[in-house]
N, C-alpha and C positions, 0 to 999 in steps of 0.2 A: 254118274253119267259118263254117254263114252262117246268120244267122237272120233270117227274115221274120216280123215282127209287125203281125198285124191285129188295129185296134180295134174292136171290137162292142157295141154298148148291149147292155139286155137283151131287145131283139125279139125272139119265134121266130121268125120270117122275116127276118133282116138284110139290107139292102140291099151288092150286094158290085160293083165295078164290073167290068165284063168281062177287066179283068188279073189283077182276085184272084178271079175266078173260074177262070182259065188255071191260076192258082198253086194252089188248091187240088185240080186236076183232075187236076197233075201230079205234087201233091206224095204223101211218101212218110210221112215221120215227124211228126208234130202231138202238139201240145201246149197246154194250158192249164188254166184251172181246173173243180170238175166240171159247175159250171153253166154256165161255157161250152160241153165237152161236149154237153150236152143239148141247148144253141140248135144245134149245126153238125156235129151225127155224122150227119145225113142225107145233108149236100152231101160226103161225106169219100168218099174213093176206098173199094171195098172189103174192101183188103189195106190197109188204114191201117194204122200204129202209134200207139196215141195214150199219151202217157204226163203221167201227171194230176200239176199243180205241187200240192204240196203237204208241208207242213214234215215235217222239217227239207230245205232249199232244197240241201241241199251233195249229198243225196240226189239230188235230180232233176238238179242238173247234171253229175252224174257218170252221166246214162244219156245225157246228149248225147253221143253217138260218130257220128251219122251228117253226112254234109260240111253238108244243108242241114235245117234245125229250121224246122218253120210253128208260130208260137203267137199260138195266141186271145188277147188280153188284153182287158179292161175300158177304152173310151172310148179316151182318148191313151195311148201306153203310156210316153210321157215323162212324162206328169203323175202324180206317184207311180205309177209303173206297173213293170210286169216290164220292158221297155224298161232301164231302167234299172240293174235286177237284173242282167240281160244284162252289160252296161257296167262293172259293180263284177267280177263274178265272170268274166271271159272278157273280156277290155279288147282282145285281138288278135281277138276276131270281127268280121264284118261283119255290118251290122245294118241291114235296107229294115224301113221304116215305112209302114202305110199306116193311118193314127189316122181315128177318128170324133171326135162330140163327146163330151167327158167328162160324168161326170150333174150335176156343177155347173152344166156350159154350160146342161144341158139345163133345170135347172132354171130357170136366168135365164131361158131363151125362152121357157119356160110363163108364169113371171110377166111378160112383158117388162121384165125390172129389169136395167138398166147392172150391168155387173158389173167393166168395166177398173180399179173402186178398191175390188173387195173382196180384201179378205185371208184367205189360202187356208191350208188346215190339217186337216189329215189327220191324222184319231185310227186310223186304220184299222190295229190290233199298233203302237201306239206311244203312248209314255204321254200325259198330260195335259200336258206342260210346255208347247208350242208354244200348246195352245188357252187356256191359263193366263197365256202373256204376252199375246196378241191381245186378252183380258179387260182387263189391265191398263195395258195400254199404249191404251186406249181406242177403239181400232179401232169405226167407225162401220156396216162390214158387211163378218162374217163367213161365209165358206164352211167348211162343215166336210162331211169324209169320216167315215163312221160304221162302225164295226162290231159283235158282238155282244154287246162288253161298253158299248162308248162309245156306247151310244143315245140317239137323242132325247131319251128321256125321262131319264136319266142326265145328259146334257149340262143340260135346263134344271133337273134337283135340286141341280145344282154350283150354276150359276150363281144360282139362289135362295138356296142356304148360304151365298150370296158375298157378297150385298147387289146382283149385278148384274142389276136389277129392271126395268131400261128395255130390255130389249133383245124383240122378237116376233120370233116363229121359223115358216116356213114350212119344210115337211118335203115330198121328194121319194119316192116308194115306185113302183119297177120303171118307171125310165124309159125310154123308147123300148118299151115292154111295149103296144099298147094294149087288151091284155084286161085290165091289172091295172094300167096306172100309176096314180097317185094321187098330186094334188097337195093340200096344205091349210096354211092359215094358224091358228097357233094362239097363244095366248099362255104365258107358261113354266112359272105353276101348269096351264092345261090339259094341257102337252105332259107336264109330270112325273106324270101319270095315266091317259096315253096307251099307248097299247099299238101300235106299227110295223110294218110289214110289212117282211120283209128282203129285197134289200139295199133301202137307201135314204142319202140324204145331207142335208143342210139349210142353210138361209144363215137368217142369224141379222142383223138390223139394229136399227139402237138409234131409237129412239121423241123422243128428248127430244137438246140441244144437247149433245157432248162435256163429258162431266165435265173439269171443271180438279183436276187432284192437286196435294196440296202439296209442300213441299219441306219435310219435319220436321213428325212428327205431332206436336202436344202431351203432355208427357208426364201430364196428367191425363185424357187422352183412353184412357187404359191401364187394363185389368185389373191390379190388383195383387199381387202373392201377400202377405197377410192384410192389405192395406190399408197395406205397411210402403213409403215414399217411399222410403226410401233402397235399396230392392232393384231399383231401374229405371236404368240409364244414361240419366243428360238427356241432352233432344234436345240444343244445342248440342256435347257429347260424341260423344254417337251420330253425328251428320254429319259430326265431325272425325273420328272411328273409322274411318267407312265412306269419309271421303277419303284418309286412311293405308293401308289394304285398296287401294285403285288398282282399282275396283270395274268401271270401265267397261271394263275392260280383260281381266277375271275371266272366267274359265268356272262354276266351282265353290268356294262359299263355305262353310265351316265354321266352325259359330255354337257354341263350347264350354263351358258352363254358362249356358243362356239364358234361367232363370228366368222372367222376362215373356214371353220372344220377343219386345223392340223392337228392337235388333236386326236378327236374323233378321228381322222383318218389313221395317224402316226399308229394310233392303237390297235384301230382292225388288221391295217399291213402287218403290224408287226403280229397279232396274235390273233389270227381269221378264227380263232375258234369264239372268239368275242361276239356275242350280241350287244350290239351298240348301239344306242338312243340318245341324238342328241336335241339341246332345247336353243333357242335362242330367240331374243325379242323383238330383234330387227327385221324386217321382212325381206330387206336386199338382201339379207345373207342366204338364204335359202338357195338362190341362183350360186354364189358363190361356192356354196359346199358343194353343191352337185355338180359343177364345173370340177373342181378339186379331184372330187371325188374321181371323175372318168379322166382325169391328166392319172391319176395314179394306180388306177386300176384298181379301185374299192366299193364296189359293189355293198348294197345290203343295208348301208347307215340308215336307221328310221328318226328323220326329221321331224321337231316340229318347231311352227313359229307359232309365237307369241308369247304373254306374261307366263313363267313359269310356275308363277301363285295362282294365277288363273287356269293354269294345263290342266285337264283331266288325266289322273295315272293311273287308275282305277283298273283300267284296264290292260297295262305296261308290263312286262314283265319285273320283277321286283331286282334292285341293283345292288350287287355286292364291291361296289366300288366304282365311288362319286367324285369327279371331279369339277370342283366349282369355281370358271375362267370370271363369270361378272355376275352383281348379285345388285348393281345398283343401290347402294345402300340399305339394301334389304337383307343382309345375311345371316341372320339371327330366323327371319321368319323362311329362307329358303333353307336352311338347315331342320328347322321342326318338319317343315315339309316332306322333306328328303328322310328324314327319321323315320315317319310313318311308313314308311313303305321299304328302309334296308334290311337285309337280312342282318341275322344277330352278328354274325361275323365279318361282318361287311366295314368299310373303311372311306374316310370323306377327305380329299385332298385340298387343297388351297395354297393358291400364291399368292403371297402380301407383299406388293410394293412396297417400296419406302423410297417416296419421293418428298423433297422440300415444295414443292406445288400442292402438294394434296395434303388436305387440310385434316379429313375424314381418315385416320389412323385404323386400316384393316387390321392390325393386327391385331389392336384392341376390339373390334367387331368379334373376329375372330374368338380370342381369349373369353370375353361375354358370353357369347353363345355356346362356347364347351361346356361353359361353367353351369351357365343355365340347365344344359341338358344333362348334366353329369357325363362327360363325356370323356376319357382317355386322352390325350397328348402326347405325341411320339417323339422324339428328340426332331426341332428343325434344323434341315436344312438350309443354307444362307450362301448364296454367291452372286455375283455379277457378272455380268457378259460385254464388255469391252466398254463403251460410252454410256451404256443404259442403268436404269436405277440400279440398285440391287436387291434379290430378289429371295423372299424364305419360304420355303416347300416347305407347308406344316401338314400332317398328317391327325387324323385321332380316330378314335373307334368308341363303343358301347364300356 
């Protein structure tokens, strides 16, 4: 099977060069989305077929049966485009490209703004996590792909809740269109009261020198839950936690009884490329962590409250590196738990007190439960931090 993909802006009149106009004079079965449609069902043979992409996707490729498919797509069709789609789903087809510019490009050339060092990111059906690190990891100019929920104005409310206040945003609306393009520069309280014409896309550049991040928030820097010091893992803990965790390495991180969220947060600041899930049983915490969360500019944490044995995870993405802050005397059955669902290479942290008050000796929970599950043990780690108990970072694996 063979697909020809043409890029098209959104002109009603597209410029097509004299071969894709052969190709479309000869062609039989066509395809794309309905607004492309509407730009190219005039130039389309009379006896077309045109059959409209639209989800679910397993649908429309299972109407390709004819040997050659002509499809519309939007700008490059490698740059997140169908192109692509193609490639994942049907990897034995052959595939002619003949791309325009993408509406990022285009947006650059209206502004004339260099664009070889912006950083590219497409919300378009895909969640916030990519535009989430790009935030965090300090990126100087951002291109973002927009759709009906990730709008403009959406995009700059995030980044207001976030603290990230330096960035202006110019917005793109029906490029290559010129009865309707529109370009405009706004700043991110005006754009979050804006109202966009669809489609549209936006590059986002920061105002002021790259923030320097630290390396370990202070822990009085923290929301507390009722003002109690000792419910926060310190930072010198926290940084050895998150070096035990082998973070840089991580896909998916699971933060389990995260009271504060330092933690959870310590982790995504320090390694945005983290998907983070954390649990906690308390209900007041939930306030807490999302307070936290926008003091430090950590977008993306997926929260949940309630019993962790009770959670549904079914549907979570699966974690290769588990940190377990409270287990209530349950640690043995939140471990099987957590088992079911870590990847083979994945790794389960815990701190064990050793306090003369506490009766319930973690480490021995701990030791039980490796043993149970046949589980690895890593050499612990053992320190203390000025007046407080002391404290052993055990690690184990499969």
């Amino acid at each position: 099977m063979k697909f020809v993909v043409i890029g098209i802006s959104d002109s009603p009149n597209p410029f097509f060069s004299p071969e894709v106009k052969e190709i479309i004079k000869n062609g039989k079965v066509f395809s794309g989305g309905k607004r492309h449609h509407e730009i190219v069902a005039s130039l389309l043979p009379v006896d077309a077929q045109w059959i409209d992409i639209t989800a679910p996707l397993d649908a429309v490729f299972k109407q390709y049966t004819a040997p050659v498919i002509i499809v519309f797509a939007s700008g490059d069709p490698l740059f997140f485009g169908f192109a692509n789609t193609i490639r994942r789903e049907m990897p034995e087809a052959e595939i002619v490209l003949f791309p325009t510019f993408n509406s990022l490009q285009m947006l650059a050339h209206r502004l004339v703004m260099p664009y070889h060092n912006m950083r590219i990111v497409s919300l378009t059906g895909r969640p916030w996590h990519e535009f989430d690190r790009a935030l965090m990891e300090r990126a100087e100019k951002i291109g973002v792909l927009t759709d009906r929920e990730h709008t403009p104005a959406a995009i700059a409310q995030r980044m207001l809740d976030y603290g990230y206040v330096h960035y202006a945003m110019y917005v793109g609306e029906h490029l290559g269109n010129p009865q309707k393009e529109y370009v405009c520069f706004l700043t991110l309280k005006e754009a979050a009261q804006h109202d966009f014409s669809i489609p549209n896309c936006l590059i986002l550049t920061s105002q002021q020198s790259p923030l320097t991040s630290t390396f370990g928030i202070p822990d009085a820097d923290f929301m507390l839950l009722d003002g109690r010091e000792k419910m926060i893992t310190k930072m010198p803990i926290r940084l050895l936690t998150l070096q035990a965790l082998e973070l840089p390495k991580r896909q998916v991180f699971w933060d389990i009884g995260f009271c504060t969220g330092s933690v959870s947060i310590e982790a995504r600041l320090q390694f945005p490329h983290l998907r983070v899930c954390a649990f906690e049983i308390r209900p007041e915490c939930e306030s807490i962590i999302q307070e936290n969360a926008r003091r430090f500019g950590v977008p993306g944490i997926d929260v949940h409250i309630g019993d962790f044995l009770e959670t549904d995870i079914d549907s979570l993405p699966r974690p290769d590196a588990v940190f377990i802050g409270g287990h209530g005397g349950h640690l043995k059955e939140i471990m099987e738990k957590v088992l079911s669902v870590l990847t083979d290479d994945g790794v389960i942290v815990f701190n064990s007190v050793t306090s003369p008050k506490v009766h319930t000796d973690s480490r021995l929970l701990w030791n039980e439960a490796c043993m149970a599950f046949g589980l690895r043990q890593d050499a612990p780690l053992r320190l203390q931090i000025n007046d407080y108990n002391p404290i052993e970072i055990l690690r184990c694996r499969r």
